[in-house]
mmCIF file as Biopython writes it, N, C-alpha, C and O atoms, coordinates in Angstrom:
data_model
#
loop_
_atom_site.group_PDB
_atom_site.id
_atom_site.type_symbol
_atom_site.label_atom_id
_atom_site.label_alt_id
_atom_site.label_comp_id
_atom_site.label_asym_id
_atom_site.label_entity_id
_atom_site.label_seq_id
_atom_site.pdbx_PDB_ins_code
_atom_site.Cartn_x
_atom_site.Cartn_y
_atom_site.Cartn_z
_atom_site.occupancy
_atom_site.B_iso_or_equiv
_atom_site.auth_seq_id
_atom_site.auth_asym_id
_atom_site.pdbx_PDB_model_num
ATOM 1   N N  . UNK A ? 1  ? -23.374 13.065 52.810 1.0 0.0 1  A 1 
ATOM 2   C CA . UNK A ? 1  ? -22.783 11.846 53.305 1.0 0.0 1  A 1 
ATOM 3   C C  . UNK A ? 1  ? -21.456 12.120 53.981 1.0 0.0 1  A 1 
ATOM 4   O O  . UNK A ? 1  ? -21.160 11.357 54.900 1.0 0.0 1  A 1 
ATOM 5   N N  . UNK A ? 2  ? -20.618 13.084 53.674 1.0 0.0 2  A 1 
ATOM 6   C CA . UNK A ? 2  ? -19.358 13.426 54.272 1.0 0.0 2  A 1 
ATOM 7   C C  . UNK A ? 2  ? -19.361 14.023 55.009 1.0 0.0 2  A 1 
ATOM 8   O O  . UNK A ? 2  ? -18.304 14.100 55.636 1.0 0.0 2  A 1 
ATOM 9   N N  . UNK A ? 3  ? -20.518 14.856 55.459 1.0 0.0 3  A 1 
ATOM 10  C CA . UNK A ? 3  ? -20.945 15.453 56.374 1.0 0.0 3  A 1 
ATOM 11  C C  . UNK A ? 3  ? -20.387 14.739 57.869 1.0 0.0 3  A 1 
ATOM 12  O O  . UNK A ? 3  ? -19.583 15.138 58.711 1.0 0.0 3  A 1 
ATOM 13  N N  . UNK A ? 4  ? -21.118 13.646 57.772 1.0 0.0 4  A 1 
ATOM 14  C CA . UNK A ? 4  ? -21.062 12.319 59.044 1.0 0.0 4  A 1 
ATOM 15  C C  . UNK A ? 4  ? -19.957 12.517 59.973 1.0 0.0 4  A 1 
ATOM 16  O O  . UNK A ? 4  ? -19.945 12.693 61.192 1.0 0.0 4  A 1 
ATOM 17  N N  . UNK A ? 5  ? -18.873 12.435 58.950 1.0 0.0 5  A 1 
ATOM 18  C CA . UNK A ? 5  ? -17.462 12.223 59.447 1.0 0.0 5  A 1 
ATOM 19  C C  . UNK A ? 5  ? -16.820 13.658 59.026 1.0 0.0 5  A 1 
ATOM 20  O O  . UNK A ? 5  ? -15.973 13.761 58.138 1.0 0.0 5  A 1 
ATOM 21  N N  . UNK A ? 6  ? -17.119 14.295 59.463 1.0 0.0 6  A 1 
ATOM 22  C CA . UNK A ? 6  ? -16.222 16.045 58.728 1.0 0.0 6  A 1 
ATOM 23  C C  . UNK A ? 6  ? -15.116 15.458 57.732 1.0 0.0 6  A 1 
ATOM 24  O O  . UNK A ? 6  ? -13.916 15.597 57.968 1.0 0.0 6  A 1 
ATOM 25  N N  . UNK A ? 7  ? -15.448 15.004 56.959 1.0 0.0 7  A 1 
ATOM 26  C CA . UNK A ? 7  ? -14.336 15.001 55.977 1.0 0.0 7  A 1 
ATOM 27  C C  . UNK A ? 7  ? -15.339 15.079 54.617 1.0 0.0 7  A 1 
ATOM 28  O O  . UNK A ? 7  ? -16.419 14.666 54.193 1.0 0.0 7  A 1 
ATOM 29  N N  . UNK A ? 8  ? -13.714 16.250 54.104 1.0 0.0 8  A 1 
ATOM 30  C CA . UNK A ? 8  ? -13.930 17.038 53.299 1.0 0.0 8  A 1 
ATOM 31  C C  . UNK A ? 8  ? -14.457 16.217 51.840 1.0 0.0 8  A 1 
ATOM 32  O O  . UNK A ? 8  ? -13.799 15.183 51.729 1.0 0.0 8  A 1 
ATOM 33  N N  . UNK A ? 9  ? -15.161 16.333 51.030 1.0 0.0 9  A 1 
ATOM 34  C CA . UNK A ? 9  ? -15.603 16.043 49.211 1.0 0.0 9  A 1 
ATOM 35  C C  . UNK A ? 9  ? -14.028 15.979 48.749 1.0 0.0 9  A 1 
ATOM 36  O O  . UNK A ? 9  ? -13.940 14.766 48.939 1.0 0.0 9  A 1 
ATOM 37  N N  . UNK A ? 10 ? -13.138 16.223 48.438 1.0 0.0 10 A 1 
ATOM 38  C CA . UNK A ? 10 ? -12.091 16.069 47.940 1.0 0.0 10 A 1 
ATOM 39  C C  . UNK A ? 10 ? -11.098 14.472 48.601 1.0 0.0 10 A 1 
ATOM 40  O O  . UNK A ? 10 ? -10.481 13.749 47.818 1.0 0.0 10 A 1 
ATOM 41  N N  . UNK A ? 11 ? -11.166 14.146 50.491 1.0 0.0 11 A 1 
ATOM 42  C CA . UNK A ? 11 ? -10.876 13.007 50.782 1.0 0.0 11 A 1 
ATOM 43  C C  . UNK A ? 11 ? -11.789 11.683 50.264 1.0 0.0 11 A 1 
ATOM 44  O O  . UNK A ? 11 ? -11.267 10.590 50.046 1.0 0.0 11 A 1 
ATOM 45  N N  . UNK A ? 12 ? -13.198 11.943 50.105 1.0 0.0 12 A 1 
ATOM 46  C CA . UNK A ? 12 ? -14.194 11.135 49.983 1.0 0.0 12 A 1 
ATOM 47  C C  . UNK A ? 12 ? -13.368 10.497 48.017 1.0 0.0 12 A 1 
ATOM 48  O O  . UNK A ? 12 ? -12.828 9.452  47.654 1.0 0.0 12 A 1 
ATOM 49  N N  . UNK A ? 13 ? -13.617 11.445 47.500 1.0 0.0 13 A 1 
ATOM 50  C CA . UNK A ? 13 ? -13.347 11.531 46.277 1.0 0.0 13 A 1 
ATOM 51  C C  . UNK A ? 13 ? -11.974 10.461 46.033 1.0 0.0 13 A 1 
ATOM 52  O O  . UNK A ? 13 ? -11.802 9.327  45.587 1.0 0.0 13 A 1 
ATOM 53  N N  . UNK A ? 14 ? -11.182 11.499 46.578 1.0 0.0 14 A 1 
ATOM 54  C CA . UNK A ? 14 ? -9.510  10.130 46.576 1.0 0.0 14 A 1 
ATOM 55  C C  . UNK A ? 14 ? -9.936  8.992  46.700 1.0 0.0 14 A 1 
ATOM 56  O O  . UNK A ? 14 ? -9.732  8.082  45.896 1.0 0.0 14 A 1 
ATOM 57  N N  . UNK A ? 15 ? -10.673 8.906  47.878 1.0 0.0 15 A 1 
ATOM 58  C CA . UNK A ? 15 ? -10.691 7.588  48.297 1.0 0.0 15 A 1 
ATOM 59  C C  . UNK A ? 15 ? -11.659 6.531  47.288 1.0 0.0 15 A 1 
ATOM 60  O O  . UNK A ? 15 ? -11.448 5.335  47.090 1.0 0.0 15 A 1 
ATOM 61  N N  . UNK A ? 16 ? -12.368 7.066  46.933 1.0 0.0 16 A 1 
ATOM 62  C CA . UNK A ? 16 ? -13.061 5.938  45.562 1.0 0.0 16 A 1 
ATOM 63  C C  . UNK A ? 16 ? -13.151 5.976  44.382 1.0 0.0 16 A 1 
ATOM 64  O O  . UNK A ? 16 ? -13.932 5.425  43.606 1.0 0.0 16 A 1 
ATOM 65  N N  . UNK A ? 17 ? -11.483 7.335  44.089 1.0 0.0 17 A 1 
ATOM 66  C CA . UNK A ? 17 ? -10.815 7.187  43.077 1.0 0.0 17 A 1 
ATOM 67  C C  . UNK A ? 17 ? -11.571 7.904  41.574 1.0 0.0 17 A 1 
ATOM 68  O O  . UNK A ? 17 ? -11.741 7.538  40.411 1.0 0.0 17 A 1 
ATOM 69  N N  . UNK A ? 18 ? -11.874 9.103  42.393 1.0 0.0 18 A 1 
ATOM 70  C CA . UNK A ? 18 ? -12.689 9.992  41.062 1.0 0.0 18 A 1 
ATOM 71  C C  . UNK A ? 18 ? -12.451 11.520 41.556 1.0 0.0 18 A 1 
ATOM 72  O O  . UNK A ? 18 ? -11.882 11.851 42.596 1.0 0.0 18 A 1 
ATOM 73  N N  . UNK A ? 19 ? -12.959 12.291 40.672 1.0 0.0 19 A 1 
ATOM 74  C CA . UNK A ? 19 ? -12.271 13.576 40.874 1.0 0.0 19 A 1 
ATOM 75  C C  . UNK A ? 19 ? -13.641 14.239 41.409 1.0 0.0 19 A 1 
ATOM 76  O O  . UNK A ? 19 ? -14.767 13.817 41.148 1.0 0.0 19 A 1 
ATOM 77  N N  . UNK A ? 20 ? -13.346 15.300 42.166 1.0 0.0 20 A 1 
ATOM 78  C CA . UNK A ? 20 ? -14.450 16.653 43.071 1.0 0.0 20 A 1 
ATOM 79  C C  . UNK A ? 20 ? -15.698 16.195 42.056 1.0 0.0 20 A 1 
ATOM 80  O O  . UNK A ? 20 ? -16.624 15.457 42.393 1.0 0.0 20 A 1 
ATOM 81  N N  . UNK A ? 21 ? -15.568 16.620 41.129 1.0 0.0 21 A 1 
ATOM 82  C CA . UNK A ? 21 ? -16.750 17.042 40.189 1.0 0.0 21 A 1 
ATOM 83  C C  . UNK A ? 21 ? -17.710 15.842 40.406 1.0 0.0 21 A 1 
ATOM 84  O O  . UNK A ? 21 ? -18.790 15.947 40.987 1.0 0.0 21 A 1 
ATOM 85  N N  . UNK A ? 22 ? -17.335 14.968 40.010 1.0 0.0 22 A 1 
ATOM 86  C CA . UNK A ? 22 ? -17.734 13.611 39.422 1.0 0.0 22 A 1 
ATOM 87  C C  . UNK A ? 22 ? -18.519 12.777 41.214 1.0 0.0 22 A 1 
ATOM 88  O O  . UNK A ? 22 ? -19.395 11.912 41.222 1.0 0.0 22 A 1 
ATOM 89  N N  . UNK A ? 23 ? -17.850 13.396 42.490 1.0 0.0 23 A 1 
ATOM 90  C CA . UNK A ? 23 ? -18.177 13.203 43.514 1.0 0.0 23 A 1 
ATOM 91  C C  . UNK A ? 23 ? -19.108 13.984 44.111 1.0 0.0 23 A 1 
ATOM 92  O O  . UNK A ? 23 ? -19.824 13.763 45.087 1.0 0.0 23 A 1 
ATOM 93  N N  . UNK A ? 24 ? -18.990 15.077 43.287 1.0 0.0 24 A 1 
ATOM 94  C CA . UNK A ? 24 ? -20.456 16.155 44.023 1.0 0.0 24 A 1 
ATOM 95  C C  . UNK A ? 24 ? -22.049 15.804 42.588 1.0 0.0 24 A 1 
ATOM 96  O O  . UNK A ? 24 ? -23.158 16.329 42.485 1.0 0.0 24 A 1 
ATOM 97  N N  . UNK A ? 25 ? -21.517 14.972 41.961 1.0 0.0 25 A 1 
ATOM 98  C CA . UNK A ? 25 ? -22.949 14.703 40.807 1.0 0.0 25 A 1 
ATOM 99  C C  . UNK A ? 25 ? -23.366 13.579 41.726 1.0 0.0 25 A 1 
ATOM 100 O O  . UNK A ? 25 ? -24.518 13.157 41.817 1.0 0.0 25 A 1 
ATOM 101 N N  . UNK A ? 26 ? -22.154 13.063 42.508 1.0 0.0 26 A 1 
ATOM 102 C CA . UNK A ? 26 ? -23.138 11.571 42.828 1.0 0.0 26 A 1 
ATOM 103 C C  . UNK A ? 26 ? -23.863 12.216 44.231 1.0 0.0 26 A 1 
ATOM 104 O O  . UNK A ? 26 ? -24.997 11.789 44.445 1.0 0.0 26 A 1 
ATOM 105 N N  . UNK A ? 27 ? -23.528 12.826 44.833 1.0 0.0 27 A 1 
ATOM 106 C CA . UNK A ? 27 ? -24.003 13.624 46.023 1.0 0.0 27 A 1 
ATOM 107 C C  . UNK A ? 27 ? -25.295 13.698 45.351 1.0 0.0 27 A 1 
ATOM 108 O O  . UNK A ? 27 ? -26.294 12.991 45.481 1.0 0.0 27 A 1 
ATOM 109 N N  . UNK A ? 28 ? -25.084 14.618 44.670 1.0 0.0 28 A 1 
ATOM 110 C CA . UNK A ? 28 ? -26.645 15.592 44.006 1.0 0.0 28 A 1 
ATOM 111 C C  . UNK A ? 28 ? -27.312 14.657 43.482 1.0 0.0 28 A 1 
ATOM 112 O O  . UNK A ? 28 ? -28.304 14.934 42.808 1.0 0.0 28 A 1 
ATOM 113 N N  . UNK A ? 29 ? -26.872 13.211 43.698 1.0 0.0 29 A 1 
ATOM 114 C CA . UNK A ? 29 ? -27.601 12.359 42.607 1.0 0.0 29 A 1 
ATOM 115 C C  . UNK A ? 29 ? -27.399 12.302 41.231 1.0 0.0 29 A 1 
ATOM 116 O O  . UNK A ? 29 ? -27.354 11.158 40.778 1.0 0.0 29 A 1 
ATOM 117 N N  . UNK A ? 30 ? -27.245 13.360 40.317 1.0 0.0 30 A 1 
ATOM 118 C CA . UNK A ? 30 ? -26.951 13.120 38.837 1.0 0.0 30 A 1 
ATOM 119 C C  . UNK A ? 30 ? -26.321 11.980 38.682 1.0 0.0 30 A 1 
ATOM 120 O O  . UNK A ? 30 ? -26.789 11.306 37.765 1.0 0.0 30 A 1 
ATOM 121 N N  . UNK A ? 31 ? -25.246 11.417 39.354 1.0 0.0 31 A 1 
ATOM 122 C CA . UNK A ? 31 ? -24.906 9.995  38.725 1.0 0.0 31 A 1 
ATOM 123 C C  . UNK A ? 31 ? -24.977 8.960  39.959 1.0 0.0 31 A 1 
ATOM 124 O O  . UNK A ? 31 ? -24.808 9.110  41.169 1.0 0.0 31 A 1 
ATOM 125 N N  . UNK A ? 32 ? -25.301 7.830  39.140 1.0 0.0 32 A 1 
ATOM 126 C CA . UNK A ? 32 ? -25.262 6.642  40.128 1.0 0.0 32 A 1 
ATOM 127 C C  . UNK A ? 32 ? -23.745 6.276  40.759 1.0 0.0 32 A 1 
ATOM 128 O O  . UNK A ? 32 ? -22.768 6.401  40.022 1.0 0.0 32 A 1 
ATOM 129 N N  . UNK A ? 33 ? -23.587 5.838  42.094 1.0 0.0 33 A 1 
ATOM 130 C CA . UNK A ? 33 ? -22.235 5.218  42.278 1.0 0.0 33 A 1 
ATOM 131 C C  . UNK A ? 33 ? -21.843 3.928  42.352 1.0 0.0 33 A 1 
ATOM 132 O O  . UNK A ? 33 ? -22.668 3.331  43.044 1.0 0.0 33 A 1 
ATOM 133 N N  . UNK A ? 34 ? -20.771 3.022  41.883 1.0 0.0 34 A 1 
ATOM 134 C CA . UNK A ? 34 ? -21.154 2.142  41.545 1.0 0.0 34 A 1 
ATOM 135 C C  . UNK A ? 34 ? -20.920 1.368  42.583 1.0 0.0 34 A 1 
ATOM 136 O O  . UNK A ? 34 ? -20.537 1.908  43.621 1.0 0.0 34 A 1 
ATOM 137 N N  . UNK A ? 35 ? -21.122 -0.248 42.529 1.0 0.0 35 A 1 
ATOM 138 C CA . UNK A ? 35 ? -21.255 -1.032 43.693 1.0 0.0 35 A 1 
ATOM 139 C C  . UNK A ? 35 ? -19.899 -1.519 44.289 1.0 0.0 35 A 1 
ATOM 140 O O  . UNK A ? 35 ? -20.080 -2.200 45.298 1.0 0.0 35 A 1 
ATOM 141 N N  . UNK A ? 36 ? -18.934 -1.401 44.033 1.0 0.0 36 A 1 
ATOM 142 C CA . UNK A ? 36 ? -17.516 -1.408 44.579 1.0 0.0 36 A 1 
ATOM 143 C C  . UNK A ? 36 ? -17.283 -0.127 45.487 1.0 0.0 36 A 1 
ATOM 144 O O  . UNK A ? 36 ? -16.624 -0.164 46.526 1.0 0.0 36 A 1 
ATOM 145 N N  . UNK A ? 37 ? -17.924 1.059  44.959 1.0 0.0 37 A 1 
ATOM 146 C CA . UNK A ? 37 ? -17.809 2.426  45.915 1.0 0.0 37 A 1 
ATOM 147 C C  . UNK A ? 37 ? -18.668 2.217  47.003 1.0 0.0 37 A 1 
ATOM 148 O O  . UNK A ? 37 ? -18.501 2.741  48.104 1.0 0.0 37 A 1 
ATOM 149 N N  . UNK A ? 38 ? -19.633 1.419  46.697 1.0 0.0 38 A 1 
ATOM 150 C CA . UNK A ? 38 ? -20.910 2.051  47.951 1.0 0.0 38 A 1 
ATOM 151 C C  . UNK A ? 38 ? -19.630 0.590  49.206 1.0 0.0 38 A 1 
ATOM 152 O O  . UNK A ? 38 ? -19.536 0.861  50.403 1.0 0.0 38 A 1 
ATOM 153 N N  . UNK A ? 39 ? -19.250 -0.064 48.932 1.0 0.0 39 A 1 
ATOM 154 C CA . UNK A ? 39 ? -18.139 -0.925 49.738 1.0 0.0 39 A 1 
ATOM 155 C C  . UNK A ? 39 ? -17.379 0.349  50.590 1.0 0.0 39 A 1 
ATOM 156 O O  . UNK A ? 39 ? -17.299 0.693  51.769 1.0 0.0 39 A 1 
ATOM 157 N N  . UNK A ? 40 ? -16.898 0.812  49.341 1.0 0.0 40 A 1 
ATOM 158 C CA . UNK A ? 40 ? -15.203 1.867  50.191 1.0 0.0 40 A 1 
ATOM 159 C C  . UNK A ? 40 ? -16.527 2.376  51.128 1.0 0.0 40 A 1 
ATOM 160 O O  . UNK A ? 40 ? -16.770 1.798  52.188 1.0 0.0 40 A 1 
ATOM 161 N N  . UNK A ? 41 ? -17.439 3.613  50.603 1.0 0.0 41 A 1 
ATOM 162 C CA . UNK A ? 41 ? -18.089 4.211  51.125 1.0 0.0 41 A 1 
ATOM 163 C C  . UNK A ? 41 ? -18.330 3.860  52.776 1.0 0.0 41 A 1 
ATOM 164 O O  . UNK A ? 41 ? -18.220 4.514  53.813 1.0 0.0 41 A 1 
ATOM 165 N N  . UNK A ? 42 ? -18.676 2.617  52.474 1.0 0.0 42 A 1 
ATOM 166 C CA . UNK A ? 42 ? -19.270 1.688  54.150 1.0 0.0 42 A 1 
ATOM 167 C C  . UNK A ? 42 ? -18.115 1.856  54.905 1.0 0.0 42 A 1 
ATOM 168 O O  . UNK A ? 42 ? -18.298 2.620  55.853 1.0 0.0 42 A 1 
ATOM 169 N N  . UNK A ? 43 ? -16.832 1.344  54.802 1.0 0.0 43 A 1 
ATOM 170 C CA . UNK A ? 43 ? -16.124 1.589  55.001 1.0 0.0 43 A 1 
ATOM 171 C C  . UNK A ? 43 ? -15.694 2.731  55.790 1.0 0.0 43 A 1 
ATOM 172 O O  . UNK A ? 43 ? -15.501 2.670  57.004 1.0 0.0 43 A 1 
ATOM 173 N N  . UNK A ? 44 ? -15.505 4.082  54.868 1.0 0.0 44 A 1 
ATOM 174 C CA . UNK A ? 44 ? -15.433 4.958  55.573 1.0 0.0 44 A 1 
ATOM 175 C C  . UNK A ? 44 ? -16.161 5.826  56.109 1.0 0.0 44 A 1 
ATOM 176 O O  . UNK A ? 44 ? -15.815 6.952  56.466 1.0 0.0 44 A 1 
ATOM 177 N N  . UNK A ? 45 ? -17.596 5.153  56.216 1.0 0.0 45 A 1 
ATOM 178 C CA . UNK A ? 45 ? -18.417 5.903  57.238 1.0 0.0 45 A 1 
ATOM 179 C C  . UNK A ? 45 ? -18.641 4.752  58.546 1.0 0.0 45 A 1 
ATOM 180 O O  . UNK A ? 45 ? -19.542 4.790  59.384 1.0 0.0 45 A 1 
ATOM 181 N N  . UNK A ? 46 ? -17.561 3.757  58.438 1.0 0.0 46 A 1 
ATOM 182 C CA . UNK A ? 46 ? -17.857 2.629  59.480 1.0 0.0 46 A 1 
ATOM 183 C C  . UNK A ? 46 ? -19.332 2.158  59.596 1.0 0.0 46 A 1 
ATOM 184 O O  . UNK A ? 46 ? -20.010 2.107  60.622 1.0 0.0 46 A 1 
ATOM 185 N N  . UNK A ? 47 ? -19.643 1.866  58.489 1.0 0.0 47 A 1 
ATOM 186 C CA . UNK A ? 47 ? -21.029 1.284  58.915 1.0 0.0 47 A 1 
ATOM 187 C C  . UNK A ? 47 ? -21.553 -0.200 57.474 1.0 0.0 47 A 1 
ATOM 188 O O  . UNK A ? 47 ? -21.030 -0.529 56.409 1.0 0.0 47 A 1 
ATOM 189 N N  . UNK A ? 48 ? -22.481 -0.569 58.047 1.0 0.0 48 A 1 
ATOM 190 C CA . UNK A ? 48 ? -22.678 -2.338 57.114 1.0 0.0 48 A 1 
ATOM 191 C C  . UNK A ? 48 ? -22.798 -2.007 55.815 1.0 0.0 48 A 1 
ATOM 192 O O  . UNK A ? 48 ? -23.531 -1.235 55.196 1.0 0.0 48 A 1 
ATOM 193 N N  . UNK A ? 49 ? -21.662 -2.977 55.438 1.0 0.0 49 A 1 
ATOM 194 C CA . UNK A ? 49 ? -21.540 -2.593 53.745 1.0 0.0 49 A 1 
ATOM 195 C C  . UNK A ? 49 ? -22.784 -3.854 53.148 1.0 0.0 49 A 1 
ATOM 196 O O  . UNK A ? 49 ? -23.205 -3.850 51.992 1.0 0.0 49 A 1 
ATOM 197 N N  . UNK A ? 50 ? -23.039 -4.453 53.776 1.0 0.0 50 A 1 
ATOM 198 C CA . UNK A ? 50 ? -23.925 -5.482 53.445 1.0 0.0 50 A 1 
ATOM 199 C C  . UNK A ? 50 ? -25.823 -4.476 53.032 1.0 0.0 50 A 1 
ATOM 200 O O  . UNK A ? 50 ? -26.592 -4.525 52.071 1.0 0.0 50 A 1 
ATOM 201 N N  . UNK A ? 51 ? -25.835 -3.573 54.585 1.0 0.0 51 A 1 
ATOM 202 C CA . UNK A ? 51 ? -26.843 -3.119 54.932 1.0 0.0 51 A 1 
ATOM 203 C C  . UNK A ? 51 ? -27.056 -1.524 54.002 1.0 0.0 51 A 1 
ATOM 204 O O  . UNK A ? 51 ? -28.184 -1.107 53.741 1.0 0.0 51 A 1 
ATOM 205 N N  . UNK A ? 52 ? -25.718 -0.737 53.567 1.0 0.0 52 A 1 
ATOM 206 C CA . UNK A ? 52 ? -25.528 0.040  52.120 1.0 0.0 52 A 1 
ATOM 207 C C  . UNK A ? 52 ? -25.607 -0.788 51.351 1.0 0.0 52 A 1 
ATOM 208 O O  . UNK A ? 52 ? -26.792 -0.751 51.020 1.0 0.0 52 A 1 
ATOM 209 N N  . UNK A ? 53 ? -25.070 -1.658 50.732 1.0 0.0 53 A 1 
ATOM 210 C CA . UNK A ? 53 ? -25.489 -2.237 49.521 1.0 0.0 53 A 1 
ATOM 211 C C  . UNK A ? 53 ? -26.969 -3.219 49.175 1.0 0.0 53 A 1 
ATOM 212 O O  . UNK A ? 53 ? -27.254 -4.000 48.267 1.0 0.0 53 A 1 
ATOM 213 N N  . UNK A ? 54 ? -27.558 -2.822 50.159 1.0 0.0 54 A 1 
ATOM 214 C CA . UNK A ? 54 ? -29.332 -3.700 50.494 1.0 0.0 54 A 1 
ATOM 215 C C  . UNK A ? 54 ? -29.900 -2.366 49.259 1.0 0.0 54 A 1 
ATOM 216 O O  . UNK A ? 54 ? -30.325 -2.357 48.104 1.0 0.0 54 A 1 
ATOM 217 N N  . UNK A ? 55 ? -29.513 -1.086 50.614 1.0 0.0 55 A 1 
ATOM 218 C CA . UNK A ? 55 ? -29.876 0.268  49.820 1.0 0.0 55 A 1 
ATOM 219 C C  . UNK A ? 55 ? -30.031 0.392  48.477 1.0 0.0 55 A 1 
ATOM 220 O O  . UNK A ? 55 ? -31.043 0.514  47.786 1.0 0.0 55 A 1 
ATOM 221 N N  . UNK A ? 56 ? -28.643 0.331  48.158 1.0 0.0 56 A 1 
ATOM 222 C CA . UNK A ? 56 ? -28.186 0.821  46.808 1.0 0.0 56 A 1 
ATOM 223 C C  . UNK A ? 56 ? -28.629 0.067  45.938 1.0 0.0 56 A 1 
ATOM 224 O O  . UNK A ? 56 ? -28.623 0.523  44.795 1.0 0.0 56 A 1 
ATOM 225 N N  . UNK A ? 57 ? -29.232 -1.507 46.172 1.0 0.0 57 A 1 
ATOM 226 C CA . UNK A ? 57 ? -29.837 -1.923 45.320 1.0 0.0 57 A 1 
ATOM 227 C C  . UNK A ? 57 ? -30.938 -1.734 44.903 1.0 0.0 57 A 1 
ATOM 228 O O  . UNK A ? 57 ? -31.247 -1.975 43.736 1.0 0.0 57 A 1 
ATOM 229 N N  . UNK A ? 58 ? -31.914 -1.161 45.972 1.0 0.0 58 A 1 
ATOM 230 C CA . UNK A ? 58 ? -32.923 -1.163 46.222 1.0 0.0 58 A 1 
ATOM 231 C C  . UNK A ? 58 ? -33.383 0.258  45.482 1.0 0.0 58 A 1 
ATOM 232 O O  . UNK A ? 58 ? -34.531 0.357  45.047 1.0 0.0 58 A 1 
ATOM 233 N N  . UNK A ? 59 ? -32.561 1.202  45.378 1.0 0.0 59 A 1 
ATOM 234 C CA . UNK A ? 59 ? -33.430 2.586  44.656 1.0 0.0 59 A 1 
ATOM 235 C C  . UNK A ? 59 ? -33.031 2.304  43.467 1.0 0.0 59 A 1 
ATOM 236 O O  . UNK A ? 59 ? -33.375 3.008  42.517 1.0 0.0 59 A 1 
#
């Protein structure tokens, strides 16, 4: 997902307020992220937080 925008797992992380680790489980999937992040997330990939959070409900 950070890929998108070359920014680095450690900015992604700041920004929805959790540490490297805890941001590369949700990558890999091991943990769910929750529905206030998948917001920032939209955000900073400029794209519909309405149309991510359809997603995120949906799996």
């Amino acid at each position: 997902m950070h890929e998108e925008r070359q920014m680095p797992q450690r900015q992604f992380a700041a920004a929805l307020e959790i540490n490297t680790a805890t941001y590369c489980k949700i990558e890999k999937g091991e943990r769910r992220v929750k529905a206030e992040q998948v917001v920032i997330i939209a955000g900073l990939l400029q794209t519909d937080k309405d149309e991510l959070l359809a997603l995120w409900l949906a799996d």
